[in-house]
N, C-alpha and C positions, 0 to 999 in steps of 0.2 A: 290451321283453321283460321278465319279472316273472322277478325273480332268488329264487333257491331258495338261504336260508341256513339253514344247519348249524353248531351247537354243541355237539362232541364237550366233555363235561367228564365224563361217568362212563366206565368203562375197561371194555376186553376182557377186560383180565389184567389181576388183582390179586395183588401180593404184600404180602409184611409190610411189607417198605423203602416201596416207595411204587406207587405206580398211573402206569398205563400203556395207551395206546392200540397197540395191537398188532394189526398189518396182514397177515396171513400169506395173505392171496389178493390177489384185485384189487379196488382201489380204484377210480370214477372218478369227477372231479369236471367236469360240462359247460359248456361256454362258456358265462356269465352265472350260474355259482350261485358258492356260497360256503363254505368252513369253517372251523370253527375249533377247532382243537385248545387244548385248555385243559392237556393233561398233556402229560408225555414220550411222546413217538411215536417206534414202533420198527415199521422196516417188513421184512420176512421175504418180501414178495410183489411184488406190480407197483402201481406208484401211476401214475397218467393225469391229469393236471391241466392242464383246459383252462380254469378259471373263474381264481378266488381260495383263497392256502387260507394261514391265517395261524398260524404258529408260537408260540406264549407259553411254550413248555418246550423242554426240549432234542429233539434227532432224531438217532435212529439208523440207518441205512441199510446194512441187508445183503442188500437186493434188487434191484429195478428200477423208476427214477423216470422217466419221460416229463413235462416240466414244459412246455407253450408257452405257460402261463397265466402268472401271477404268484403268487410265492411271496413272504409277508414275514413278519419276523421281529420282533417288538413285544411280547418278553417285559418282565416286571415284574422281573426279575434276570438274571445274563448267560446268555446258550446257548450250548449244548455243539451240535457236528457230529460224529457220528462214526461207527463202521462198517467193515463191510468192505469195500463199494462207492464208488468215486466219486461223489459227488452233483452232478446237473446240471439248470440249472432254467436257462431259458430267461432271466425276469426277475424283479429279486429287487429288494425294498425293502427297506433295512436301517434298523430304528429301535431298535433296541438292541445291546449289545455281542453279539458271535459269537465262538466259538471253536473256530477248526478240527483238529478232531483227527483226521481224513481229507479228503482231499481234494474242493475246492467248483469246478466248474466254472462259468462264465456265457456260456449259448446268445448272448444279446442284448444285455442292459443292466443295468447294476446303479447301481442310484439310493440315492445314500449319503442318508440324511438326518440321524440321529442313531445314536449308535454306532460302534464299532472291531470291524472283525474283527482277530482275531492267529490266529496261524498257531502252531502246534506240531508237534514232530519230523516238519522239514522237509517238513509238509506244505502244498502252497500255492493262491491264489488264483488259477483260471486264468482267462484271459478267451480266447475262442475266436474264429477269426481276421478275423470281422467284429462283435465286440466291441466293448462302449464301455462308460461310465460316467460317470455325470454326480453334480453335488453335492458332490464330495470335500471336507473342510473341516479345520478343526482338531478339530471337533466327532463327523465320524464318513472315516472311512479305514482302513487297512490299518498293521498292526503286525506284519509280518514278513514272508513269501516273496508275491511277485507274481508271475505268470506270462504272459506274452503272446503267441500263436501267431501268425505270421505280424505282426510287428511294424514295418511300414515308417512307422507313423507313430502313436505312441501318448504318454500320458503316464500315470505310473505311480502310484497313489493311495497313496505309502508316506507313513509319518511313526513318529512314536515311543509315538501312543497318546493322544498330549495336543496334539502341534504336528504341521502336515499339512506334508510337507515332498517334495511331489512334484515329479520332474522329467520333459521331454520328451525323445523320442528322435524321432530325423526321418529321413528316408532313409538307412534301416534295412536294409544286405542280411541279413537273419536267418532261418531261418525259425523259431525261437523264443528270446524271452525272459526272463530270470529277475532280478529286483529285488529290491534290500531296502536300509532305511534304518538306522543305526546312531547314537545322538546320542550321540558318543564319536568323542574329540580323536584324528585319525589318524595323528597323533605318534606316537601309543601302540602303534599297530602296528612303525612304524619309523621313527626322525627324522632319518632322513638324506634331504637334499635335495639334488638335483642343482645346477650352476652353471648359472645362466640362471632361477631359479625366487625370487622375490623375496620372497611373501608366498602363504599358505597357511592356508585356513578351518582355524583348528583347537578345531573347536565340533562336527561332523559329518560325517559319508565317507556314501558307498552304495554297494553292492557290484551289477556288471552281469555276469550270464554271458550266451554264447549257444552255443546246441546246434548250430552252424555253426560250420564249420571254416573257413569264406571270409567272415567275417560282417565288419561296420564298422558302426560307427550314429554319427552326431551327437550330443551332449547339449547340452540347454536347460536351462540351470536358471534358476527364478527368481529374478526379482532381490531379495535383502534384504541385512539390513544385514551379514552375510558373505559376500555372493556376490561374487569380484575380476571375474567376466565371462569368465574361460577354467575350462579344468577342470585341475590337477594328478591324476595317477595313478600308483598304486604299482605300478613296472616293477625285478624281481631287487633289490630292498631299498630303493627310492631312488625319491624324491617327485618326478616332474617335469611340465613343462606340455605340454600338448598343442597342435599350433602352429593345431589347425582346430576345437579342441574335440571330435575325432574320438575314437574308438578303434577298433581293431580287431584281426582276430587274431593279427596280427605282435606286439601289446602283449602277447596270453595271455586276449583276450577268451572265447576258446572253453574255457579254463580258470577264467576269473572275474576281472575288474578290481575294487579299491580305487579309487574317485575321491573329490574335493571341488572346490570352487574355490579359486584358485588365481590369480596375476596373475607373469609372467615373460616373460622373450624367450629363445628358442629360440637356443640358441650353435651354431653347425655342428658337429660333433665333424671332426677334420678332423688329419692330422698336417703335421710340415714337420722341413727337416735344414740347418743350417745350420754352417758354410761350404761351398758349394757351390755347385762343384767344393772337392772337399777335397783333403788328400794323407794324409789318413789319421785325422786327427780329427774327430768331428763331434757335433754336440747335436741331442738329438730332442725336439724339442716334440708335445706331447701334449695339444689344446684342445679344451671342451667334454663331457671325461667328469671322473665324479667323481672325485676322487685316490685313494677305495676299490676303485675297479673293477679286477676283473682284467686283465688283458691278457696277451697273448704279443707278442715282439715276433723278426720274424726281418730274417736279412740275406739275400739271394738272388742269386746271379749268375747268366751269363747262358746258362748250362749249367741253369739251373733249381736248382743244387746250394745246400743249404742253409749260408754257412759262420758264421754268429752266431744262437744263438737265446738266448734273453733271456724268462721270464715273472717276472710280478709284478704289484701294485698301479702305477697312474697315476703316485702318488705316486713310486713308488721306481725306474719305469720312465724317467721323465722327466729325464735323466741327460748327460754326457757319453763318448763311447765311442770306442777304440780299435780301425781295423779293423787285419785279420792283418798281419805284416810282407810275408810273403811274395806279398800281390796284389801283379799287375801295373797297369799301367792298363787300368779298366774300366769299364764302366757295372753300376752293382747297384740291386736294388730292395728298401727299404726295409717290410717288409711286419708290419701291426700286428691283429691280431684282438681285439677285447672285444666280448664277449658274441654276437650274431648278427650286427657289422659286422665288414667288413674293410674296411684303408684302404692305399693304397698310395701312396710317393713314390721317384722316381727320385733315384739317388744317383752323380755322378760322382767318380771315386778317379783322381786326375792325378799322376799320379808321376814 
């Protein structure tokens, strides 16, 4: 078939600033032709792009794009995205930087070769739920929000612009995902580690939300010379490991995780009361949370009646204690709340 090309370089609309291809009806471009825009294109109407149709200035998008064709973008300086509309293009070849200042959806595939897209006020990179993209490098990838619809098995083309720093997610209950990469020591956020947490990338974190309230994903990350092989995550102030490289919404995934990697052994949190059987003294041990955490700590008989309660820090919690003079003998239960556990131990008072 004899392909029909088009080179748009003189303009619709002229202004003084600069010149501009300006679309304010229907466009169509048919399977096997081609064009090419040489200026900024600003679309006001219906675009239909079933061929090729290649970008070298920036695009505006305040109408309606139908793309099953290929869109690429192989300007001579960076492109601007912008608009009032979402823009959605089926497949997309990226050979120079982008810059999204509305949002870029991808029907099918996006073939990074040369170039970064970044992302601006929080608008992001969606890939739609039978999505893919292939190429990703140091040389061209994504510098800020990623988005992934229906993500049971993806990997996410972030890095910082310069270094491609993507990870995978694997049986994903989500049904969407949101990524980004930060090259920033996540110390910096908060450097309190939990006990059990040995060692901690502190070169880069990536932040995971999901628009699922029931959601959990796996993370892959690859292997370099900071990766420890689990993942640390910031959970209510405090760096710890995850025991399956899991996360999910019990962590505040549907709120947005801080992760990196991370190498530790998972301590039980778990309490105990010793001597027991007491006659009235006894120490509470307090293992596997951090000495900052808060806690409550109560004493319960067997009336369900409250007769010790006790809050504080781990730290200041973890004490010796006096129970009432006036129990009798009786069985009570030790009951200790931090954060969304409670842990219970039975406590005999032999008098």
């Amino acid at each position: 078939m004899k392909k029909i090309i088009y080179s748009i370089g003189l303009c619709f609309a002229v202004t003084q600033l600069s010149a501009q291809v300006v679309s304010g009806t229907a466009l169509f471009v048919g399977e096997g032709a081609i064009i090419t825009f040489e200026t900024d294109v600003v679309n006001t109407g219906e675009i239909t792009n079933k061929g090729k149709m290649y970008f070298r200035e920036n695009v505006e998008n305040n109408g309606n794009i139908e793309s099953s064709g290929l869109a690429i973008f192989d300007g001579y300086k960076k492109q601007k995205l912008s608009g009032t509309e979402t823009t959605r293009f089926s497949n997309i070849r990226l050979s120079n930087d982008l810059e999204l200042n509305s949002p870029l959806t991808v029907g099918n595939e996006l073939a990074f070769r040369r170039g970064v897209i970044s992302t601006v006020n929080n608008n992001a990179l969606t890939f739609d739920e039978t999505a893919f993209h292939s190429g990703a490098s140091d040389f061209s990838h994504v510098a800020g929000n990623v988005q992934k619809l229906r993500a049971e098995s993806f990997e996410f083309p972030v890095g910082d612009g310069t270094n491609y720093r993507g990870f995978e997610v694997q049986d994903a209950r989500s049904k969407t995902l949101l990524a980004e990469y930060f090259a920033v020591n996540p110390t910096e956020l908060r450097a309190e580690k939990a006990q059990g947490l040995e060692a901690m990338n502190e070169y880069e974190y990536w932040m995971l939300r999901s628009t699922d309230a029931d959601a959990q994903v796996k993370i892959n990350l690859a292997p370099s010379v900071y990766d420890y092989g689990q993942i640390a995550y910031l959970k209510k102030g405090t760096w710890t490991v995850s025991d399956d490289n899991s996360l999910s919404e019990a962590m505040g995934l549907n709120k947005g995780i801080m992760f990196t990697s991370g190498r530790g052994r998972l301590i039980q949190k778990e309490i105990g009361v010793w001597p027991n059987p007491t006659q009235g003294e006894f120490n509470l041990k307090l293992t596997g949370m951090s000495p900052d955490t808060e806690a409550v700590v109560e004493v319960v008989n067997q009336d369900g009646r409250t007769i010790m309660h006790l809050k504080g820090s781990v730290r200041d919690l973890r004490n010796v204690y006096q129970l009432p003079q006036n129990l009798p003998t009786t069985q009570l239960t030790i009951r200790v709340v931090a954060g969304d556990e409670v842990m219970t131990q039975s406590l005999v008072l032999n008098r």
